[in-house]
Backbone as numpy.savetxt, mean C-alpha at the origin, in Angstrom:
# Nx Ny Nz CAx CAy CAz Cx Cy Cz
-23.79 -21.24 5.91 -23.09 -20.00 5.73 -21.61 -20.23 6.01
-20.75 -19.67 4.85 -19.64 -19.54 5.14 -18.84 -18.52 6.17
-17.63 -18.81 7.38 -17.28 -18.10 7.66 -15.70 -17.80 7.97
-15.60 -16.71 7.77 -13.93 -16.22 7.24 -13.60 -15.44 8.56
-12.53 -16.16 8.97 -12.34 -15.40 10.46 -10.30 -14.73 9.92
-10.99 -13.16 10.08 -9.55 -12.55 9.70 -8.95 -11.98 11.48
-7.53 -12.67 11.45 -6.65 -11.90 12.54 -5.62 -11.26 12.31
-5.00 -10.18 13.17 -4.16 -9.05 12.73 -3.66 -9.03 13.96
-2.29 -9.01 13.83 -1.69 -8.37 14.87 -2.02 -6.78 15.33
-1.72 -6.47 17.03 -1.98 -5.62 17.38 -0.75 -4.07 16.82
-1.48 -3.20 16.17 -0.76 -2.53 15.94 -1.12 -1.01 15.99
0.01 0.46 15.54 -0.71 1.53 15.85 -1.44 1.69 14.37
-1.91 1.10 13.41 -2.13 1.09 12.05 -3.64 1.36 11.90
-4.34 2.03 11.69 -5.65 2.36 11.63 -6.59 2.29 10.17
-5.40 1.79 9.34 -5.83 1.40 7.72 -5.85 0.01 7.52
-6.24 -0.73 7.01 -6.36 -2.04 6.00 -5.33 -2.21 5.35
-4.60 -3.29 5.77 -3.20 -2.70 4.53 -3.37 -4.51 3.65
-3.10 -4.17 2.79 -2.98 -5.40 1.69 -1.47 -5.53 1.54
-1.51 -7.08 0.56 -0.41 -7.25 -0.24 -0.09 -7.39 -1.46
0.63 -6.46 -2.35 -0.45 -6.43 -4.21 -0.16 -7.54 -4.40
-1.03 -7.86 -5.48 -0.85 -9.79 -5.94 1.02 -9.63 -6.93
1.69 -10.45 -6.96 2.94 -10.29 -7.20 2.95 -10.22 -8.89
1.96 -10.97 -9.54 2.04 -10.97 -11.19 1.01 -9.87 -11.38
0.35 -8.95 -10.42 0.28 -7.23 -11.14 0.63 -6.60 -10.06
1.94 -6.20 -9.79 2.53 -5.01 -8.73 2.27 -4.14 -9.12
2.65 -3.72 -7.89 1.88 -2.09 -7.66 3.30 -1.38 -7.70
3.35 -0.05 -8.94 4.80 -0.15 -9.74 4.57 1.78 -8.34
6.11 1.63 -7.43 5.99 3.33 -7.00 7.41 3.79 -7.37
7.46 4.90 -7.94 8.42 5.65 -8.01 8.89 6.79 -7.11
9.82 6.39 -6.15 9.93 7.45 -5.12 11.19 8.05 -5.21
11.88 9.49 -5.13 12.97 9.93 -5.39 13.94 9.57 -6.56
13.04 9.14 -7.70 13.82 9.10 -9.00 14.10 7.62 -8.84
13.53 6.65 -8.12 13.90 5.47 -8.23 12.54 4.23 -7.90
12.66 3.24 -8.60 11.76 2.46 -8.38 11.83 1.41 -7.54
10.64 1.11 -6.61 10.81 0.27 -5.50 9.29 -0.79 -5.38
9.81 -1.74 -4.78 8.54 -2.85 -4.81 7.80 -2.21 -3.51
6.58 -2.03 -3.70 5.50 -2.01 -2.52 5.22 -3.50 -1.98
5.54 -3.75 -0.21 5.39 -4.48 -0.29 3.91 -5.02 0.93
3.34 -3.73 1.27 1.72 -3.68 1.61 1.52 -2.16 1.05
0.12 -1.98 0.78 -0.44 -0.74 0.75 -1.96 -0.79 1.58
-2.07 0.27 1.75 -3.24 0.70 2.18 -3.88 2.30 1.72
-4.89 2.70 2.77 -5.31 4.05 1.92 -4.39 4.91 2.48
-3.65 4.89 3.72 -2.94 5.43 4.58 -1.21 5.83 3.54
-1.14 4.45 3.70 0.33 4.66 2.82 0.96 3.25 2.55
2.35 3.65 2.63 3.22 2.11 1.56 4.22 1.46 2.59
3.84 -0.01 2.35 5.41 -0.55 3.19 6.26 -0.81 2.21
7.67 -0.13 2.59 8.82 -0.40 1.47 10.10 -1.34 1.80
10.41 -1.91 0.98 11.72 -3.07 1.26 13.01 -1.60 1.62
13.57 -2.28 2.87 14.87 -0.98 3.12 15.48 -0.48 2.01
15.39 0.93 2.61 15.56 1.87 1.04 16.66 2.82 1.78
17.17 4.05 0.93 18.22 4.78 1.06 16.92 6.10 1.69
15.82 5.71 1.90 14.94 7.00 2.22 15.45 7.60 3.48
15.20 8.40 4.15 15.96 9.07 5.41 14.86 9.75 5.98
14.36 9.22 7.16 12.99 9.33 8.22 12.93 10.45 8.47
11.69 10.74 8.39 11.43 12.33 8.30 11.40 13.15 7.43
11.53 12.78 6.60 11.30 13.45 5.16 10.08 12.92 4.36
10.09 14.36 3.46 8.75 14.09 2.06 9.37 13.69 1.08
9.02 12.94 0.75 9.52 12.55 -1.07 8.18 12.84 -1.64
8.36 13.50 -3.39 7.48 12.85 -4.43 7.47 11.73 -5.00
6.26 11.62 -5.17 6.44 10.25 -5.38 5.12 9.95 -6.91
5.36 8.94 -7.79 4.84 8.19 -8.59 4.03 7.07 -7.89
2.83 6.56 -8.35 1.88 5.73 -7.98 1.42 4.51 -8.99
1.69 3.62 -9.65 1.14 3.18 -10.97 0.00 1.81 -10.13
-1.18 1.98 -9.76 -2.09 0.57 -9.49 -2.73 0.06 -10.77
-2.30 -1.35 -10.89 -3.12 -1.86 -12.02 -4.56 -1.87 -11.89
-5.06 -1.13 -11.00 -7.11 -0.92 -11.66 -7.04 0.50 -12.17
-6.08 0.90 -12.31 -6.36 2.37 -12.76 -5.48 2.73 -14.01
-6.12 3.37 -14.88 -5.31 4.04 -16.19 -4.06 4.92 -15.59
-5.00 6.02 -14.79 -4.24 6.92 -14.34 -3.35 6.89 -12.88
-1.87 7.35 -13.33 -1.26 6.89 -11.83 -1.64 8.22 -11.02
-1.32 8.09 -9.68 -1.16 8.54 -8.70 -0.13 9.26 -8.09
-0.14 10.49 -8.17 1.21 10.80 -7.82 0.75 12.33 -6.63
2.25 12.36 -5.73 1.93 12.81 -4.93 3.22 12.96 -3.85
2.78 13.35 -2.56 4.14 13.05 -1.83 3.53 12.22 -0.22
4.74 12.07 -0.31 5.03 10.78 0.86 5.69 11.10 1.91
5.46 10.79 3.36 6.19 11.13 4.39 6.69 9.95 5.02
8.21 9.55 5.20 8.66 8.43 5.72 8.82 8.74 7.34
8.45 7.68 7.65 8.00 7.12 9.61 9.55 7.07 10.02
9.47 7.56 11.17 10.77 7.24 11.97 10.69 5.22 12.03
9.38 4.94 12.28 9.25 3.72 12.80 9.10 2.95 11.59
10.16 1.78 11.82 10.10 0.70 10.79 9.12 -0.39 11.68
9.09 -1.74 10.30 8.49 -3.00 10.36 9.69 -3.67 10.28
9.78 -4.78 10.86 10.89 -5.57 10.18 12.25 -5.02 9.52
12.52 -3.71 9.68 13.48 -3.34 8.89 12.77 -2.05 7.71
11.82 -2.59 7.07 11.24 -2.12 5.90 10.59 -0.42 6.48
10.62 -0.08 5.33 10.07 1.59 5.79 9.04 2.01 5.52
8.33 2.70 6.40 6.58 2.79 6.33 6.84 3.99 5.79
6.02 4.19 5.03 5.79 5.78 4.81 3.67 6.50 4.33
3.69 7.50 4.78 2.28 7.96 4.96 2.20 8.99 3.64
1.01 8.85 2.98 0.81 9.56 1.50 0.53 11.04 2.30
0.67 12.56 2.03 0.33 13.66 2.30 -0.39 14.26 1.45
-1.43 14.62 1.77 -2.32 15.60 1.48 -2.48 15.43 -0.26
-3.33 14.04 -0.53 -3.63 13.19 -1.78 -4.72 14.29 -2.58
-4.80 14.75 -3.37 -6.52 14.95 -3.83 -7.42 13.84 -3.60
-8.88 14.58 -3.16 -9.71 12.87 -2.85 -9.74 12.18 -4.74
-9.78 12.29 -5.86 -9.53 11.57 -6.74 -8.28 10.62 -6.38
-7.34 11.24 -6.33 -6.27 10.05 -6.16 -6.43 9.38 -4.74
-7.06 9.71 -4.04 -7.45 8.72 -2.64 -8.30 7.60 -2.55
-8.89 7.90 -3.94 -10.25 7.22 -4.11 -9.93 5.69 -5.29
-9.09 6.32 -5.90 -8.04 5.27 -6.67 -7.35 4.45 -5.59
-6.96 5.13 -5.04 -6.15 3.82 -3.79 -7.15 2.97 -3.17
-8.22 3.37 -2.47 -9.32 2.62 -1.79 -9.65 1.38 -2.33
-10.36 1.96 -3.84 -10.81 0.71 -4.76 -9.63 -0.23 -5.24
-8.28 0.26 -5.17 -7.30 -0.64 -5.65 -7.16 -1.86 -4.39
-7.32 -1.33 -3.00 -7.67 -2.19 -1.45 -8.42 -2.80 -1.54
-9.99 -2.00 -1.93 -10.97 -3.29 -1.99 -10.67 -4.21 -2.29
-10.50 -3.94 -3.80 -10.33 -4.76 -4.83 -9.75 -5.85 -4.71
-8.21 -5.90 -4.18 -7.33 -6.56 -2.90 -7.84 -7.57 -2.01
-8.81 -6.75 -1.47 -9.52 -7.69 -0.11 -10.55 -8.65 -0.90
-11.11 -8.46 -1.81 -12.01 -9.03 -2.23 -11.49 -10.41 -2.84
-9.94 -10.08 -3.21 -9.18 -11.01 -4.34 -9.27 -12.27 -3.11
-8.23 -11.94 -1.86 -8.11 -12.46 -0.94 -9.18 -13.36 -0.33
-10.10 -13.02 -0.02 -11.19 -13.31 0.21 -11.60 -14.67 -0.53
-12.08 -13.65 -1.64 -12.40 -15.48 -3.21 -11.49 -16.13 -2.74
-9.98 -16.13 -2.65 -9.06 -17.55 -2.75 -9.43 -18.32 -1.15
-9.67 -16.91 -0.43 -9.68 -18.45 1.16 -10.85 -19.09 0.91
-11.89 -18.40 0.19 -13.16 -19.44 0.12 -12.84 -20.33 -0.36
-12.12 -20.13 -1.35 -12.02 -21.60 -2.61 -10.96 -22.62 -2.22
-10.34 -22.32 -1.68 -9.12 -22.90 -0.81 -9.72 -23.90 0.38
-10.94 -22.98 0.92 -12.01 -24.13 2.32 -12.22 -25.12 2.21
């Protein structure tokens, strides 16, 4: 039996967060402008430093390549950064569009997964 030992730093993060594969990004449109996601989860998006201003909702655009249909919705940016980069939390999604994000994670984890096996 194979075994895959995953570690994570300690954090307040209570979601799974991925990293989209770079040759199909995960396309978000937030405040009329487009930005690279650079983890997602079901929770929400890590963004490369943006002009966003903490504490606020933006609408926002969603495009995941497992899905026809994007995702759209609004977003609440964290006082608290990563590295610089800006977290922000999806608000009050319909479960359809929540359910699109999940499987776009799996999907994610699963990718991840195949390569460390094959990589062993």
């Amino acid at each position: 039996m194979n075994v895959i030992n995953v570690t994570t730093k300690p954090s307040g993060n209570t979601a799974y967060r991925v990293v989209p594969d770079s040759d199909d990004p995960v396309i978000l449109q937030i405040d009329g402008t487009l930005s690279r996601v650079l983890e997602i989860s079901a929770q929400g998006v890590l963004l490369p430093v943006s002009d966003l201003k903490e504490g606020r909702r933006y609408p926002f655009s969603l495009d995941l390549p497992t899905s026809r249909q994007g995702v759209t919705g609004y977003m609440d940016v964290l006082p608290e950064r990563e590295n610089d980069d800006v977290v922000c939390l999806f608000a009050d999604l319909a479960p359809e569009e929540l359910d699109q994000i999940h499987r776009y994670v799996l999907m994610r984890q699963k990718q991840v997964i195949r390569k460390m096996r094959e990589s062993a």
